[in-house]
Phi, psi and omega in degrees: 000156212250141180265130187295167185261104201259092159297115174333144181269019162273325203275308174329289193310321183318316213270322187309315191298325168305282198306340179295293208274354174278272243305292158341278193323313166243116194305196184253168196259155181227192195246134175247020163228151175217052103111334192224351151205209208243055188282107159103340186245154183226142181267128181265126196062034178130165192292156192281053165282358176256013172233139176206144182241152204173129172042032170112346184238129144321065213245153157260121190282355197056008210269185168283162179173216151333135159293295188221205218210117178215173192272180202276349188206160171263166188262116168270300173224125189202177174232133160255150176218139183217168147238126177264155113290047133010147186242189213253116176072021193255187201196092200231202169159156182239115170290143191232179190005057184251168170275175182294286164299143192063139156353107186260017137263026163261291192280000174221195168228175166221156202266143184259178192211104188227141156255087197317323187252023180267112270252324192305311198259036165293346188266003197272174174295198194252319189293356169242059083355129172288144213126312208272154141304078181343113185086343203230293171232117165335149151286156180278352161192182173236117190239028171259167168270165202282167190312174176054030182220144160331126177213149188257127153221140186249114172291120177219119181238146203199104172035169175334015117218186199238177204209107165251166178229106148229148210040071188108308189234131186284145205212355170207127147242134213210114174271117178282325189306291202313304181291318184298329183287338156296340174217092191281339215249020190218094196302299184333331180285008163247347190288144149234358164226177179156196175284127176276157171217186190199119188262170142292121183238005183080030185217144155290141219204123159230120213248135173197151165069031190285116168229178182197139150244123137338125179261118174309149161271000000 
């Protein structure tokens, strides 16, 4: 006779309990543009009028306004996923944990958005790449495509570091301590919550399919 296999109740709860608690750690990602205005955003340095929404997409007009464009509340550990459009020389970037007040690639920092293959920028560091921590660390290559296309990217910041993806492929793994002692002069790098933003950069931008989920301590 075959003896039954009896799992221990402790041992149960452990296992009911494990998929609760990955599940707990990382929120369901929800939409932070919801595709027809500027619903959750706020223009920062003047009024957003240099921002308009529509048929699914966020475009900046490059025109004056707003310096940049951030959301209604702040952010600490999340993953953001966006897709961009860049025009030919044009130039934006999303800013994370940054404040309301002061150059939010100082006081927060920002991940860039270039059009990496535009004749303006041919001259720049490897750190103002699209990708890049601005100012601060390179992407490990350069995967975007040339203007005027759809490009995917992903932010993930979980305590003190941080992770980009664009298109696909990861271009930052990033110790923020580590970094901030190398580079003192970009403060943000020290921030743990804050705003996400989208900048003006006087170039035109388009933005779609902006989400976020929250990361659990």
């Amino acid at each position: 006779m075959k003896r039954a296999f009896c799992v221990p109740a402790a041992l149960t709860l452990l296992m009911l309990a494990a998929p609760l608690a990955r599940a707990d750690h990382d929120a369901e990602w929800r939409t932070l543009f919801n595709g027809e205005d500027l619903t959750g955003w706020h223009g920062v340095g003047g009024p957003a009028t240099n921002w308009n929404a529509g048929d699914g997409v966020l475009m900046c007009t490059g025109e004056q306004g707003s310096q940049w464009l951030r959301t209604d509340r702040e952010y600490a550990d999340f993953e953001l996923s966006l897709e961009f459009n860049i025009p030919e020389d044009g130039n934006s970037g999303v800013f994370v944990r940054a404040p309301a007040e002061g150059a939010p690639w100082v006081e927060g920092f920002e991940i860039q958005v270039l059009d990496d293959y535009g004749p303006r920028w041919r001259d720049l560091r490897p750190n103002q790449y699209t990708g890049a921590i601005y100012a601060a660390q390179a992407p490990s290559e350069r995967v975007t495509k040339k203007a005027g296309q759809w490009q995917s990217m992903r932010i993930r910041l979980d305590g003190r570091h941080c992770a980009v993806w664009v298109n696909g492929q990861q271009v930052i793994d990033a110790d923020l301590d580590a970094l901030a002692e190398r580079v003192p002069n970009i403060r943000g790098l020290k921030r743990e919550k804050g705003y996400i933003g989208l900048q003006n950069h006087s170039s035109p931008v388009y933005y779609r399919n902006i989400r976020i989920r929250e990361i659990g301590n």
